[in-house]
N, C-alpha and C positions, 0 to 999 in steps of 0.2 A: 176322570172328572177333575183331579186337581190339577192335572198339567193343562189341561184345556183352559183354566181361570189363568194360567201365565201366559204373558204376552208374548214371549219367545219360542212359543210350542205353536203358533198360530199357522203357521205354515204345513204343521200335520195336522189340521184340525179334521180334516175329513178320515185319517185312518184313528186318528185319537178319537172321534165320537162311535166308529163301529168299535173298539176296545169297550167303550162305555158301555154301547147298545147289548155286547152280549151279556159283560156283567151286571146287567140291571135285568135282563132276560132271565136270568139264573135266580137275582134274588124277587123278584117276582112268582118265579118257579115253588122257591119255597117258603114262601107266603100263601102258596096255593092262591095266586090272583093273576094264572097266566091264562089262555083261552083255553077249557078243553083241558079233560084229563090229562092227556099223554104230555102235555106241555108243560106240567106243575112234578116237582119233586115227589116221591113217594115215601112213606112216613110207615114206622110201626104201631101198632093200635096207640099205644101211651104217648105219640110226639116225635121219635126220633128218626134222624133224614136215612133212610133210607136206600144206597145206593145197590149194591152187591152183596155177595155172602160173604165173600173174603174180603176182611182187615175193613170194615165198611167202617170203620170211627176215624180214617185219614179224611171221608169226605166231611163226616160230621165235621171237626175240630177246624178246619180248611175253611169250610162252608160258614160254621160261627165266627171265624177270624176274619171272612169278606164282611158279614154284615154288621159287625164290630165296627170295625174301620169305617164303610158304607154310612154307616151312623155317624160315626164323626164327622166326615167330611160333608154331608149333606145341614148340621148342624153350623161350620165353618160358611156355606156357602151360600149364593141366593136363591139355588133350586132346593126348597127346603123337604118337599118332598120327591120320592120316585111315581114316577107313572105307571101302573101296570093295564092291562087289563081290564080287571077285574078291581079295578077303584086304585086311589094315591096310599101309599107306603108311606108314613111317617118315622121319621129314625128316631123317635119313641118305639113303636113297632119292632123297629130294625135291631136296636138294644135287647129290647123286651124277647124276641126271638133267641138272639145270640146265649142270653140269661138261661132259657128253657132249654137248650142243647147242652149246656155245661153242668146246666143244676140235675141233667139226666145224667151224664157222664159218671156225677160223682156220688150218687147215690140213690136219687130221686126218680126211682124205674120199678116195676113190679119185681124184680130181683131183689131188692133191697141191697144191691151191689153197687162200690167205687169199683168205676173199669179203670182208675188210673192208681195205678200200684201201690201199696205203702200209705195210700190216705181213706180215714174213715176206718170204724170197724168188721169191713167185711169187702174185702179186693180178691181179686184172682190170686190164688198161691202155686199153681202149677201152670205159669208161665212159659211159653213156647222159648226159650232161651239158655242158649249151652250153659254162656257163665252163672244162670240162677240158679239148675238146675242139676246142676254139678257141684260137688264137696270142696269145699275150697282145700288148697295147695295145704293150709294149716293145720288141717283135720287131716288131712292122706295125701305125703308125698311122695305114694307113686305114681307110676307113668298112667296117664291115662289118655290112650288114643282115639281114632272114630271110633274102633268100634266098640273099644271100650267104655264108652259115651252113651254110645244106643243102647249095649246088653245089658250096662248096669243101672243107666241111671233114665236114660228114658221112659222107658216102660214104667218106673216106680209109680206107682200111687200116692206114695208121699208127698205132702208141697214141699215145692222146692228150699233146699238148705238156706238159699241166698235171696232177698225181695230187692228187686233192680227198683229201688223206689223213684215213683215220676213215670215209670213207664205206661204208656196209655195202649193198651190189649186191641183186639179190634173189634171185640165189643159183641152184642147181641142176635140172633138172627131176626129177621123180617115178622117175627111174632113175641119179640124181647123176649127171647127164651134165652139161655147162657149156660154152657156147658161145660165146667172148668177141669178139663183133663187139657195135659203134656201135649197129645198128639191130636189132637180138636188145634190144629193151626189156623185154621181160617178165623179162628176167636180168641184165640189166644195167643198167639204171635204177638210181640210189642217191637216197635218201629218210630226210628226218630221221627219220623218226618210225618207220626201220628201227635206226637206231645207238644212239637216245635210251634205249631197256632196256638198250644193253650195257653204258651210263656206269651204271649202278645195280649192274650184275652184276657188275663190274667195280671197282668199289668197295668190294662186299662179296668177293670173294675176295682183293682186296686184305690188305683186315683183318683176315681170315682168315691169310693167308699172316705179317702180321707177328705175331699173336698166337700164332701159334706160334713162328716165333723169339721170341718175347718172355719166352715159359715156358719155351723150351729152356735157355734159360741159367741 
């Protein structure tokens, strides 16, 4: 959408508006305002995007970071809202969505769990993660190899020695249930490239939050 408002992008306007078309496809999807079940994103009872069992919170955080953005740029622009459907998308809407993925993420879920590590009083502490998981070097410097790893310290029960704080787990199954053991991977595994849209999301409600106190005064 915004290379399309530049005059120099004019010449791919036609591969530039299917770019648009799928992503406005998708956030329509999860507006649930596309035609037809199988066309809308699938959700767990309480709200959250739903994609797979495994590490399913890279699509959440992914998905909040398009319609974040989505939202601005339709605010910047003359197409103020998106067409779906099943009625027009307002990037109020599109905010207000983004808000409800996050405000799940970090606490606001039948768990009464933060899936992102280190924040709030009740995160994952057995973290799918060698370095969490493992005694650091300053506590025990012997050798500790693979297998060393698995015999001793995977299997523990314990939460891990070390909290990778910021890291974003991958979150709940298809019925917000959460199962916080070591080797439950498909939910507790932590991966950059789950946390890396929350730094964007999170920046922008940031600026948010201060430009209103900023006006308030």
């Amino acid at each position: 959408m915004q290379l399309l408002t530049e005059e120099k992008h004019a010449k791919h306007k036609r591969i530039l508006e299917q770019y648009q078309s799928k992503a406005e496809y998708y956030i329509c999807s999860c507006l649930d305002k596309n035609n037809g079940t199988k066309n809308n994103a699938a959700f767990t009872p309480s709200g959250l995007i739903y994609i797979r069992q495994w590490n399913n919170m890279q699509y959440v955080s992914s998905g909040s970071f398009l319609t974040m953005v989505y939202s601005d740029l339709l605010h910047k622009s003359n197409h103020k809202n998106i067409k779906c459907h099943g009625g027009d998308v307002t990037p109020q809407e599109l905010l207000q969505f983004s808000i409800s993925q996050v405000d799940y993420i970090l606490g606001s879920n039948p768990m009464n769990m933060s899936y992102l590590v280190g924040f709030g009083p009740r995160f994952p502490t057995r973290v799918h993660h060698r370095g969490a998981s493992i005694v650091s070097y300053r506590e025990n410097k012997g050798f500790i190899g693979c297998t060393q790893g698995y015999d001793t310290w995977y299997g523990s029960k314990d939460p891990n020695p070390n909290i990778v704080v910021g890291a974003l787990v991958g979150g709940p199954n298809h019925n917000d249930e959460f199962f916080d053991h070591r080797g439950n991977y498909m939910q507790t595994e932590a991966c950059t490239y789950n946390t890396a849209p929350l730094v964007g999301i999170f920046a922008r409600l940031n600026y948010l939050q201060n430009a209103v106190l900023h006006t308030s005064y």
